[in-house]
Every structure is written in C-alpha cells, then in structure tokens.
Backbone bond lengths (Angstrom), bond angles and torsions (degrees), N, CA, C in turn:
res aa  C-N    CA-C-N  psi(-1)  N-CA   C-N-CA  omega(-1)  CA-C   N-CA-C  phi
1 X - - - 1.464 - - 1.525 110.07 -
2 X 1.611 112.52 139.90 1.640 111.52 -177.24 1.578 99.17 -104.11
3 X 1.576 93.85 135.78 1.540 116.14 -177.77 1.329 91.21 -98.24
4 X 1.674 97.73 128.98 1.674 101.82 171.72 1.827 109.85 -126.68
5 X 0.802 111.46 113.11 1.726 132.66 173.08 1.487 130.35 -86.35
6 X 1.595 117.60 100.84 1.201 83.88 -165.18 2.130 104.05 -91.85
7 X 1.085 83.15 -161.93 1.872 90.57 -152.37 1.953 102.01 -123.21
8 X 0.925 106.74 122.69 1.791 120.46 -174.25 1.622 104.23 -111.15
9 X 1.271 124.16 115.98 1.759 119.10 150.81 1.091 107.67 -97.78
10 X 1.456 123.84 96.78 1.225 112.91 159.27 1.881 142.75 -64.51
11 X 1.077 96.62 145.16 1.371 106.29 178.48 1.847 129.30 -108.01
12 X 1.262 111.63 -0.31 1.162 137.65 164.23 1.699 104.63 -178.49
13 X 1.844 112.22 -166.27 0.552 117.24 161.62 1.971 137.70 -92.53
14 X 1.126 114.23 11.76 1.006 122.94 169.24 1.365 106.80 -72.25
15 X 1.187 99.91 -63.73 1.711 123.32 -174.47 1.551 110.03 -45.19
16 X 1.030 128.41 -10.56 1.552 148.88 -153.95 1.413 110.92 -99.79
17 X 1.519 80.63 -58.56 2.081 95.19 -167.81 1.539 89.59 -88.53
18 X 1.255 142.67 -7.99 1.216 139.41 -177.79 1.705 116.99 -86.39
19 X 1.320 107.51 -44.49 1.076 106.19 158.96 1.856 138.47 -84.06
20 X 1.443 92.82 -29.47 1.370 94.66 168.79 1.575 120.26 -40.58
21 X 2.070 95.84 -54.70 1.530 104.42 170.39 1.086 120.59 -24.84
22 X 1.518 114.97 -68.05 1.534 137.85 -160.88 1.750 81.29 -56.21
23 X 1.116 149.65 -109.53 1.372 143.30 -106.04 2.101 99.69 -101.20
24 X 1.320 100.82 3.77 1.375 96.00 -176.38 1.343 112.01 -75.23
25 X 1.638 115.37 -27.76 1.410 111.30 173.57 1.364 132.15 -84.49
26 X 1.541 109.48 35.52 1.119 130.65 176.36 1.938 128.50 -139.59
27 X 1.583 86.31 -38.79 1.406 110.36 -173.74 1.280 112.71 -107.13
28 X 1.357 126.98 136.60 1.263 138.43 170.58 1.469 118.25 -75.34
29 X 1.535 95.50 -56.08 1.782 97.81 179.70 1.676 120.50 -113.01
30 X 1.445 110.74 121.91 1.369 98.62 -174.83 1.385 123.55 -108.41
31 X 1.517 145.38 -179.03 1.273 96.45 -166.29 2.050 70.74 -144.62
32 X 1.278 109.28 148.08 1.486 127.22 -165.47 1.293 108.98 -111.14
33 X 1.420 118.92 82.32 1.672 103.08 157.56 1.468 155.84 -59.02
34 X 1.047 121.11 94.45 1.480 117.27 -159.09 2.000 92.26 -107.22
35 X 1.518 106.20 138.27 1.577 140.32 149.81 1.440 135.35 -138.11
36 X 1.428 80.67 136.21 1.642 107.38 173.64 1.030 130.58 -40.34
37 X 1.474 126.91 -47.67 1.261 128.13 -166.59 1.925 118.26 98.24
38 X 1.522 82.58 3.12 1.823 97.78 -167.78 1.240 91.71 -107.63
39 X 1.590 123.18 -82.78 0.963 165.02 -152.14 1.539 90.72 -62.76
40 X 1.706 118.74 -56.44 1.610 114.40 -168.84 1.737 85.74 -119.15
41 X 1.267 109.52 -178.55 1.307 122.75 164.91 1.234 123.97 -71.11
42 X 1.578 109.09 -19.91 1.564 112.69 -150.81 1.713 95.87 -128.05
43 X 1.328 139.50 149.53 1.346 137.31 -110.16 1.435 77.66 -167.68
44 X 1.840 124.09 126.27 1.421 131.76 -153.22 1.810 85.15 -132.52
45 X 1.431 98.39 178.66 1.553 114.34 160.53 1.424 100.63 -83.66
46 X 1.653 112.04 135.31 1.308 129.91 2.90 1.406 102.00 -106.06
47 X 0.971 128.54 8.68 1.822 125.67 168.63 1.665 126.54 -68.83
48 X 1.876 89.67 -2.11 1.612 100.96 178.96 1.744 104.98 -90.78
49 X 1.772 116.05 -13.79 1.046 97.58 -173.55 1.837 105.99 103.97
50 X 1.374 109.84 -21.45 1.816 102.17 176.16 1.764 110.38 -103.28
51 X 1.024 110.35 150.66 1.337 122.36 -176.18 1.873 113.55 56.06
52 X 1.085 115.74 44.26 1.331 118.47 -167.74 1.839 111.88 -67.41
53 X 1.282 82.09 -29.68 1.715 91.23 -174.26 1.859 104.79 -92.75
54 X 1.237 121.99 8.93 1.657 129.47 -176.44 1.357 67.40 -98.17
55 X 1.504 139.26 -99.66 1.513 151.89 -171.44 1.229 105.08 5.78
56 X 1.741 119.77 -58.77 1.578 136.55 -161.83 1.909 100.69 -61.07
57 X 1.514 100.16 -55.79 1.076 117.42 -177.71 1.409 117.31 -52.10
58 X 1.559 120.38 -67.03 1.170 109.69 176.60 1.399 114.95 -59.29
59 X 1.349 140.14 -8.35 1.438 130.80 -163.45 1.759 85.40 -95.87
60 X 1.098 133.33 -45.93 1.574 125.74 170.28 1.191 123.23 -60.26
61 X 1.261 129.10 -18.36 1.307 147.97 164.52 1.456 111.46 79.82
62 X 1.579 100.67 36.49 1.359 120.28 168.70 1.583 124.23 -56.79
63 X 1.765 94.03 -41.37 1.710 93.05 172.02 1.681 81.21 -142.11
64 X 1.242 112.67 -172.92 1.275 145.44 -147.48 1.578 89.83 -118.42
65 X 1.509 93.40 144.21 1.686 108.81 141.08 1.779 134.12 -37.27
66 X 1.053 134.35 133.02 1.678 115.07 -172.95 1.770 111.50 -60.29
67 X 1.656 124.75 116.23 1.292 112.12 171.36 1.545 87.35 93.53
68 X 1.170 147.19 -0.72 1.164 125.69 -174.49 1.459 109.03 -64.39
69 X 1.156 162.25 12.95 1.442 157.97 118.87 1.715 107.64 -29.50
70 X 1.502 100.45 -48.41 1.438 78.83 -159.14 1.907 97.81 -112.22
71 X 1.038 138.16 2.24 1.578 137.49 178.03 1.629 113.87 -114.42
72 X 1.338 123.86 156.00 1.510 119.30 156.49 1.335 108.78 -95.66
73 X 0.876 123.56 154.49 1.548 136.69 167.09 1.513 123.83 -119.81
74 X 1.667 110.38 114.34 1.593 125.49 167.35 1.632 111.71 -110.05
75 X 1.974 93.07 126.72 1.233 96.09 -159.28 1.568 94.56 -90.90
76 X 1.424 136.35 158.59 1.465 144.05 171.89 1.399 105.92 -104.93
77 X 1.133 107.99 106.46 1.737 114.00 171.78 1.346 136.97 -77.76
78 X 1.111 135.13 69.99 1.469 151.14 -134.74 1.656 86.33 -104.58
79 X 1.292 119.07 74.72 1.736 103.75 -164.16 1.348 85.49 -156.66
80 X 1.583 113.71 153.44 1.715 122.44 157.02 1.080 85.17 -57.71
81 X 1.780 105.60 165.32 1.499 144.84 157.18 1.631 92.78 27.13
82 X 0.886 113.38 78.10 1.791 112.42 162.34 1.207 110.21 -58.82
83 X 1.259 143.06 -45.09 1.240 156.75 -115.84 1.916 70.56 -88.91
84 X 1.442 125.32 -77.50 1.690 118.61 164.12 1.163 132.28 -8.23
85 X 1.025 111.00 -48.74 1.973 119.96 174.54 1.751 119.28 -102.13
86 X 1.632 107.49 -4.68 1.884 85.81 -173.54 1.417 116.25 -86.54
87 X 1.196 126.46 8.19 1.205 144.19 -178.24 1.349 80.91 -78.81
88 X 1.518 149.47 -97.65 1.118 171.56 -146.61 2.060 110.23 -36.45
89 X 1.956 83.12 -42.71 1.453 94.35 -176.41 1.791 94.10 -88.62
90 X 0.966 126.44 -36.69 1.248 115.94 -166.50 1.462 113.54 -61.66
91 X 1.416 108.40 -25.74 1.762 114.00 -176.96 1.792 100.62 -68.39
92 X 1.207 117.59 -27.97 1.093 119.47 171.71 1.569 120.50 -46.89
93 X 1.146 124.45 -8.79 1.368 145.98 -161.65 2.041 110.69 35.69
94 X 1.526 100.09 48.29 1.622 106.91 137.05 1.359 135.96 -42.60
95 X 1.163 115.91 126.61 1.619 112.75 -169.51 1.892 97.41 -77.65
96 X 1.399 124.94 -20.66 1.311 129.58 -166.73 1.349 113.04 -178.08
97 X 1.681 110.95 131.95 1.288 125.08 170.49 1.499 119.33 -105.28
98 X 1.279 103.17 156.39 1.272 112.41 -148.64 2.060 103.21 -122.38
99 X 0.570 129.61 128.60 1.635 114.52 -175.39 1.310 116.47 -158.69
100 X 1.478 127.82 160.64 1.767 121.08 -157.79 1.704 80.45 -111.86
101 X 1.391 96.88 145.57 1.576 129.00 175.52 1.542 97.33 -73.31
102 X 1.259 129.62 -39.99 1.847 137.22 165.50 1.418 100.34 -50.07
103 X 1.264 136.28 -54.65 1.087 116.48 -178.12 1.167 160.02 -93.37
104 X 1.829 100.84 22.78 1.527 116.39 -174.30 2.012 96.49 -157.14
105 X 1.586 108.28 138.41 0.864 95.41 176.20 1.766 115.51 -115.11
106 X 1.694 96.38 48.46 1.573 114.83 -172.49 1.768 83.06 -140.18
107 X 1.277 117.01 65.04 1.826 100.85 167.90 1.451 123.37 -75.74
108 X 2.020 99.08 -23.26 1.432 84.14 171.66 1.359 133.06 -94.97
109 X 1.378 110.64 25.78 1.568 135.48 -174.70 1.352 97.57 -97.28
110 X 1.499 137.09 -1.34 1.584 141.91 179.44 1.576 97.38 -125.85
111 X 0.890 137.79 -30.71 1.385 139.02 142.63 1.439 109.99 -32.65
112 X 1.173 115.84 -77.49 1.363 120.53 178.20 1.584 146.53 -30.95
113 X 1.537 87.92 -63.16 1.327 113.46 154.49 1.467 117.17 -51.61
114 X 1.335 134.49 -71.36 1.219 148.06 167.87 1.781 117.90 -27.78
115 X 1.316 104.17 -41.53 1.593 111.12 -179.75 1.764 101.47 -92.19
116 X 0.879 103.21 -20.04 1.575 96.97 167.47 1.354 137.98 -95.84
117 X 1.521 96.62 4.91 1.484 117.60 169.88 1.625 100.65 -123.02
118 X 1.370 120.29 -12.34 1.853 113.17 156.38 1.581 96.76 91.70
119 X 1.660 129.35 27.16 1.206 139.05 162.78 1.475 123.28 -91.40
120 X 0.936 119.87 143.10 1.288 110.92 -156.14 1.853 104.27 -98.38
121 X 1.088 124.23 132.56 1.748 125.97 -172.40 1.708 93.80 -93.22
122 X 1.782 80.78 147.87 1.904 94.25 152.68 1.459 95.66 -143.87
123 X 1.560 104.14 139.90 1.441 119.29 -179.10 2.000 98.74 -87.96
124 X 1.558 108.15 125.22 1.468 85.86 176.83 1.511 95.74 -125.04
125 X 1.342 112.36 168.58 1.308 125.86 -153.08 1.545 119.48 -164.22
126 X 1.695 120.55 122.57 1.482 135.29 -135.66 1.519 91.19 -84.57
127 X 0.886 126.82 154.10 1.911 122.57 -179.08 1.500 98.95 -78.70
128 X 1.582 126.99 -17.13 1.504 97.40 164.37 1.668 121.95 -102.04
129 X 1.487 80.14 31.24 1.999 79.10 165.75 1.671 111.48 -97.18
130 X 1.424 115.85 162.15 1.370 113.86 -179.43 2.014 86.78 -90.67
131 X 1.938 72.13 152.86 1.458 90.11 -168.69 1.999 114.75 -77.91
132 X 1.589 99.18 10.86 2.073 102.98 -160.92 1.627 75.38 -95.64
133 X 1.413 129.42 -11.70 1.649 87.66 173.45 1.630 127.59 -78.32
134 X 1.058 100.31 1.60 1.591 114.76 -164.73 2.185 88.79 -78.81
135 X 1.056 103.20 -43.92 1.954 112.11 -165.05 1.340 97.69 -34.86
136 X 1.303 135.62 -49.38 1.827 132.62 -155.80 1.553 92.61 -64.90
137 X 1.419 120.29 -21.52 1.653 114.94 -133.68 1.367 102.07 -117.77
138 X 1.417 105.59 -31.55 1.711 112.12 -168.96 1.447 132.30 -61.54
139 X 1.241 119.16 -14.37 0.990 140.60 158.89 1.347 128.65 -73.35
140 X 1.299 100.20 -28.55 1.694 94.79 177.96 2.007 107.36 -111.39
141 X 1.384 101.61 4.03 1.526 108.69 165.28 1.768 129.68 -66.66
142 X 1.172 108.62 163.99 1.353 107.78 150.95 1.609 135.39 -145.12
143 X 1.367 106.13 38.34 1.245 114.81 137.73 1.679 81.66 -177.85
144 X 1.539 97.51 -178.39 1.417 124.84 -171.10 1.858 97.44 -114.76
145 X 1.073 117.24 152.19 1.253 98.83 175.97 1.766 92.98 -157.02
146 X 1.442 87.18 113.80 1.908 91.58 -177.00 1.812 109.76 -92.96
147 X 1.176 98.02 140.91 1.583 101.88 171.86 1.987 127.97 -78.86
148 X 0.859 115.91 80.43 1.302 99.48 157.87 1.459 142.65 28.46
149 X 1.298 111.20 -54.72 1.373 123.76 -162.34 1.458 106.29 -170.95
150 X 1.277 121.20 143.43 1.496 109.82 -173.60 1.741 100.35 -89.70
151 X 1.509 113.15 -2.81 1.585 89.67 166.87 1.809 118.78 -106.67
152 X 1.415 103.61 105.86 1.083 122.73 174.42 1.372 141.98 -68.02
153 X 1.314 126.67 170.28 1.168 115.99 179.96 1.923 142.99 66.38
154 X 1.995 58.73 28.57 1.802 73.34 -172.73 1.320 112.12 -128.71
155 X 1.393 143.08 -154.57 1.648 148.59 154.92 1.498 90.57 -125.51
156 X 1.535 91.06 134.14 1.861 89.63 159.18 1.598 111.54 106.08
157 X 1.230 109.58 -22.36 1.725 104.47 166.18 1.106 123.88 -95.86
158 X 1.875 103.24 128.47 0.975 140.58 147.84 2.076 114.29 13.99
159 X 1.281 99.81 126.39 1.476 99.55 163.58 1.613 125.68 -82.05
160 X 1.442 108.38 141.80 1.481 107.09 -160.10 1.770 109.09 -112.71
161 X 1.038 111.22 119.64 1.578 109.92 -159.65 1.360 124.11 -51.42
162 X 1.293 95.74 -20.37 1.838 118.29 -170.41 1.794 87.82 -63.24
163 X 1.694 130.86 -56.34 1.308 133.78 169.24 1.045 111.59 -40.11
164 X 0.985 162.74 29.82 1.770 166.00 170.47 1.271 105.49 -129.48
165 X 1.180 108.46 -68.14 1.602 92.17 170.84 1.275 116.25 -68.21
166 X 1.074 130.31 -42.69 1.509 112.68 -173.02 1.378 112.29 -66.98
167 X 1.440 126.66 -3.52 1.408 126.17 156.48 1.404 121.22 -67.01
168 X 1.612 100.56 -34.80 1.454 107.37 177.66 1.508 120.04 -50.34
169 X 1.664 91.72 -48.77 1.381 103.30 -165.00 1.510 114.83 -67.27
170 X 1.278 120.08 -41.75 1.797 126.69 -177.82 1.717 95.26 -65.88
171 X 1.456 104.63 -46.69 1.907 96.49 173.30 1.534 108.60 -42.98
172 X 0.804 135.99 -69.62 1.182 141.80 -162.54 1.756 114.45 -69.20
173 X 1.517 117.51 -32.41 1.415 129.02 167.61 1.595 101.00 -69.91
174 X 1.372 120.11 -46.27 1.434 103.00 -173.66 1.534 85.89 -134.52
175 X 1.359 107.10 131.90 1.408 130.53 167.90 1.478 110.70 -77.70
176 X 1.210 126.50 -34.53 1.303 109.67 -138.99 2.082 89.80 -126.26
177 X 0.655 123.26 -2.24 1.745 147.19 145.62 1.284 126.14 -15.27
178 X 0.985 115.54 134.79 1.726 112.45 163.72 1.503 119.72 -102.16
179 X 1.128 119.00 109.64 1.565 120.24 -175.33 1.502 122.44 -100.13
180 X 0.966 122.00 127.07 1.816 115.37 -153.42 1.469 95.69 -130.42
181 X 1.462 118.81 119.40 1.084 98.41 164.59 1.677 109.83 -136.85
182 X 1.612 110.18 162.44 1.194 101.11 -142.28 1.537 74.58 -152.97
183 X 1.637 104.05 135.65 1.571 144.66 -171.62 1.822 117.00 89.19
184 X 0.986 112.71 137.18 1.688 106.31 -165.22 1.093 131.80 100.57
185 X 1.374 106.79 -3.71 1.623 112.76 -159.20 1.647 107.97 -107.02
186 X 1.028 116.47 129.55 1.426 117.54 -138.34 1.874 84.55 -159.77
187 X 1.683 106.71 168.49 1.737 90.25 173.51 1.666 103.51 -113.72
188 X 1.497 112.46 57.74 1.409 121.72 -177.55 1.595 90.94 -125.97
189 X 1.449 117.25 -58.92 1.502 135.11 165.03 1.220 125.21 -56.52
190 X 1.288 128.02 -16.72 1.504 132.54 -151.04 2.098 90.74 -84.84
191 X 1.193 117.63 -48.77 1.245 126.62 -151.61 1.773 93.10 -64.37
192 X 1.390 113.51 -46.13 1.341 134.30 -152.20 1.795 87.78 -68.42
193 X 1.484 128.11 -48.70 1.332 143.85 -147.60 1.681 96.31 -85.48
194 X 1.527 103.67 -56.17 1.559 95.33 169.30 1.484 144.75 -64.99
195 X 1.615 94.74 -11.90 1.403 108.75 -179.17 1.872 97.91 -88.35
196 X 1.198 125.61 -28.51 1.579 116.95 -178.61 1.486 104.94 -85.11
197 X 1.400 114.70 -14.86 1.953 106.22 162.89 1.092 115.53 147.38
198 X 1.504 129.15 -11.17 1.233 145.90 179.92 1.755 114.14 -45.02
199 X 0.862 155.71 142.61 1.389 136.72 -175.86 2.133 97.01 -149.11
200 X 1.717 115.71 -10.01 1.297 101.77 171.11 1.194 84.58 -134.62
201 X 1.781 110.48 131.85 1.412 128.81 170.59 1.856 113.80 -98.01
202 X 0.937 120.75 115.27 1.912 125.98 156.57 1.101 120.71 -111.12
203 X 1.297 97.88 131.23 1.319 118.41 -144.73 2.077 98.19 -139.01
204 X 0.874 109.16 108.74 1.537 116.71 161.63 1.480 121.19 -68.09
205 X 1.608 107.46 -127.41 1.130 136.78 133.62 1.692 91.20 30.33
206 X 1.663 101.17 -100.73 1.653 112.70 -160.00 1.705 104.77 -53.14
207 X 1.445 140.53 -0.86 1.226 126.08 -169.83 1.930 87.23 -111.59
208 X 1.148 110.43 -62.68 1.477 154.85 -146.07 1.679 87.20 -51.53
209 X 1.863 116.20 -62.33 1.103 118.98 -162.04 1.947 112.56 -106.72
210 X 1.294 104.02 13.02 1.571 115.78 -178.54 1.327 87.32 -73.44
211 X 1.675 108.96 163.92 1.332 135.62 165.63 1.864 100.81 -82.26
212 X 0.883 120.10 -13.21 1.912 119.71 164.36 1.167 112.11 -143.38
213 X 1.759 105.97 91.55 1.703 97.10 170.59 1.546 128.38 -48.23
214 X 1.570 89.41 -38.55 1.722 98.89 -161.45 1.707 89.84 -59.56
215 X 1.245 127.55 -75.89 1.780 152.59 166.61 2.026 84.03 1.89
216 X 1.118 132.86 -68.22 1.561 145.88 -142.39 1.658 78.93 -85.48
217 X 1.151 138.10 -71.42 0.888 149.30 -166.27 1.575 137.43 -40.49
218 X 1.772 96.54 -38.55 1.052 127.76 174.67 1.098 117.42 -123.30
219 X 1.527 122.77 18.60 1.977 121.22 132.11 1.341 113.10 -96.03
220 X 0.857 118.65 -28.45 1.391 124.08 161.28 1.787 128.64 -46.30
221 X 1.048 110.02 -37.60 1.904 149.78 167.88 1.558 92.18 -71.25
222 X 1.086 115.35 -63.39 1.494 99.81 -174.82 1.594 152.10 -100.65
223 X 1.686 84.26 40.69 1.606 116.52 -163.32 1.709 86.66 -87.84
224 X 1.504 107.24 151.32 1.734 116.53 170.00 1.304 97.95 -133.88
C-alpha cells in the first residue's frame, strides 16, 4: 500500500494553520518542512524570525500543533547539525523526525535522542549522495526517505533522475523497507517512482496548489 503525505514549508504561522486545514480533512499524517538557511538556501519558520514565540509555545506544549486532534505531524529537518535542535522539535510532540545524513556528522546522536523519547526517525538522503552511508544507520531507522533533487527546501522542483535509481538501488538493498521520497512527485511521476520501490509518496506543491487537494491526493493513494 502507498502512503501519501502531504508536505508544508512554512513561512510563518498563519501559513501553517492554513494549510494544515486544507489537507487535514483528508490526511492523517503530514509532514512539516522546516530550514535553516545553512543547511538549504532558503530560511523556514521559526529560523526566518516569524512566529518565534508560537515555536516557544508549542515546544512547552502550551498549545498544540494546528488540528492536532485529528493529524500526526513529522517534522523534516533541513538544518546544520540537527542532532542540536531535535530535542527542541520533539517537545513539540511530533510523532517522527526526519533529518539528512549530509548534515550532521553525529546521526547516531539523533537516533538516540529520538528512541528515547519513542519518535520515530527517517534518515533522508540527496540523490547525489552515495547510498553506503545510510549501512551504520539502517537498522536502527524507520524509513529512508530520498530527496528528489539536491535543491531543497523548496515547492516546485523538478524530479532528478539520479532519485529513481537510487530508489532502485535501496529497493533492492532492503526489500522489506519503507522508501519515501519527497520532491517531484506529481501524478505524472508518481507511477514511474512507485514502480522503482518507493512505497511513501510527499508531495507538496502537486496536492497543496491543485484546484482538489483531496482529488490529487487520492490518485496518488491509489497507485500499486
């Protein structure tokens, strides 16, 4: 069965609870991109400086995520050294963090943390990285989550071919796996991505900015 997620960069907090809305009455799990400005070029809430004190709040667990009754939320860490901040996101009460193997050279120090607070990790990884850094880690993961395109942190870019195969290849290294890949995913691409091994699709852009999220959402859901 294909897990489809759709995918939020926020830019404040308006923008947040606005979209969450939009895909909560459909989707269970959503998945939140947040960057640094280090790590990607492009600089998210709360590292942009808006809603800094919503950030404070949810990390005290003063208020909730938007809709948190009815969605889970996995945050994507597009940040130097995450391993520094997932403590921070995890108080947020995220069901799972998400973080690039490029950007910390302590991954199993976010591992760690994460299983000791009972969150679930995905190691994600740029299609021009080699796929043997993932081996130390794979075992103690729970899903893999390949990128699209090595320029991140955006909506709207292009799928990068090198991501297909390198789906191929972890398909075939681990059979029994969850492979997620996320940027490109569109319902022109979707068929091509699931057939090389992919089995959870996130998808921005193509859900986020359609005239029928739910409609994008749910052909997408029913790809084999």
């Amino acid at each position: 069965m294909i897990k489809v997620v759709p995918a939020i960069i926020p830019q404040n907090k308006e923008q947040l609870e606005e979209e969450i809305k939009k895909v909560a009455r459909f989707a269970k799990l959503i998945q939140v991109d947040i960057s640094d400005g280090i790590f990607t070029p492009t600089r998210t809430w709360p590292y942009n400086g808006q809603d800094t004190e919503f950030f404070q709040q949810l990390k005290t667990q003063e208020i909730g995520w938007p809709k948190w009754e009815d969605v889970e939320i996995e945050v994507h860490l597009m940040v130097k050294n995450p391993e520094t901040v997932v403590g921070d996101w995890i108080n947020t009460a995220v069901s799972a963090i998400v973080a690039h193997v490029e950007a910390t050279n302590d991954f199993q120090k976010i591992i760690d943390i994460c299983r000791e607070a009972s969150v679930s990790v995905g190691l994600a990884i740029k299609p021009s990285t080699d796929i043997s850094r993932l081996e130390p880690f794979i075992s103690q993961i729970d899903f893999i989550q390949v990128m699209g395109s090595d320029d991140i942190g955006k909506h709207g870019v292009s799928l990068d071919e090198k991501a297909i195969e390198q789906i191929e290849k972890l398909r075939k290294l681990y059979p029994e796996r969850i492979i997620a890949i996320d940027i490109g995913v569109t319902e022109e691409t979707a068929e091509t991505l699931v057939k090389a091994g992919a089995n959870k699709l996130i998808s921005g852009s193509e859900i986020l900015n359609s005239d029928n999220p739910e409609e994008v959402f749910r052909a997408l859901s029913g790809l084999k």
